[in-house]
Every structure is written in structure tokens, then in C-alpha cells.
C-alpha positions, 0 to 999 in steps of 0.5 A, spaced: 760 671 314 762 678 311 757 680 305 761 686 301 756 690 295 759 692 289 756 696 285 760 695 278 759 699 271 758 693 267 760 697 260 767 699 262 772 697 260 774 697 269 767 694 270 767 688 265 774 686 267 773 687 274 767 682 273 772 677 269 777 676 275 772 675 279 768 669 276 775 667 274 779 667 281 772 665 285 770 660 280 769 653 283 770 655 291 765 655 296 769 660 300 767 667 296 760 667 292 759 672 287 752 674 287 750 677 280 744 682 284 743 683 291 736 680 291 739 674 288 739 669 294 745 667 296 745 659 300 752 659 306 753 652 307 752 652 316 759 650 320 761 643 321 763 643 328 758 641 333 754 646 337 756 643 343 763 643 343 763 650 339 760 653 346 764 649 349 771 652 345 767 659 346 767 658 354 773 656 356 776 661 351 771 667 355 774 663 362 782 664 359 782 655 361 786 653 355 793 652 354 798 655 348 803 651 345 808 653 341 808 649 335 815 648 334 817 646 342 809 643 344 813 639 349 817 644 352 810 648 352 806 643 356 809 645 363 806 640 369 803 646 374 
């Protein structure tokens, strides 16, 4: 997770805007949290996936042990080696 500060003049016209599209675009979405101040603490949700299989995905992926499939053609793409 990426955390972005903006630092927002709250009395102009900009700044109000500013923070008016933001409440109204990232309302109700667990995706994007707008913080109202920096020391305000912000829960992240933690990833669904099982750590195993994560790992698992991670090292095969460092090995190059995986095979591409072209979404449009996945028969043609499964070669038999």
C-alpha cells in the first residue's frame, strides 16, 4: 500500500473543492481512504490470500516456473513440452 500526503488549504476555493471530490469519488470504497490528518490512524484490511500459496506464487515466479497463456488462444498456448 502506497500512502500519498496532501497538504490542502482548506479555505480555498481549490482546497475545498479539492477535498469535496474526493470524499464524493472515494466515498463507500475500501480501495482509497482519505485520512482527514496525518496522525489520524488509518485500519488497511490484510490480503485474503493464504500466505503459503503467496509464497508459493512468489517463488515459482523468482524460478521463471510458470507458463503464459494468451487469453484469447489458451488452448494453442498450452504447448506439451
Amino acid at each position: 500500500m502506497t500512502t500519498i500526503t496532501i497538504k490542502i488549504n482548506e479555505k480555498s476555493k481549490k482546497g475545498k473543492a479539492f477535498l469535496e471530490f474526493a470524499r464524493a469519488f472515494f466515498a463507500n470504497e475500501k480501495d482509497v481512504i482519505v485520512a482527514e490528518s496525518k496522525d489520524e490512524k488509518v485500519e488497511v484490511e490484510e490480503t485474503s490470500y493464504n500466505p503459503e500459496f503467496v509464497k508459493m506464487v512468489l517463488e515459482a515466479d523468482k524460478r521463471g516456473n510458470y507458463t503464459t497463456l494468451d487469453p484469447t488462444d489458451i488452448w494453442g498456448s498450452l504447448e506439451l513440452k
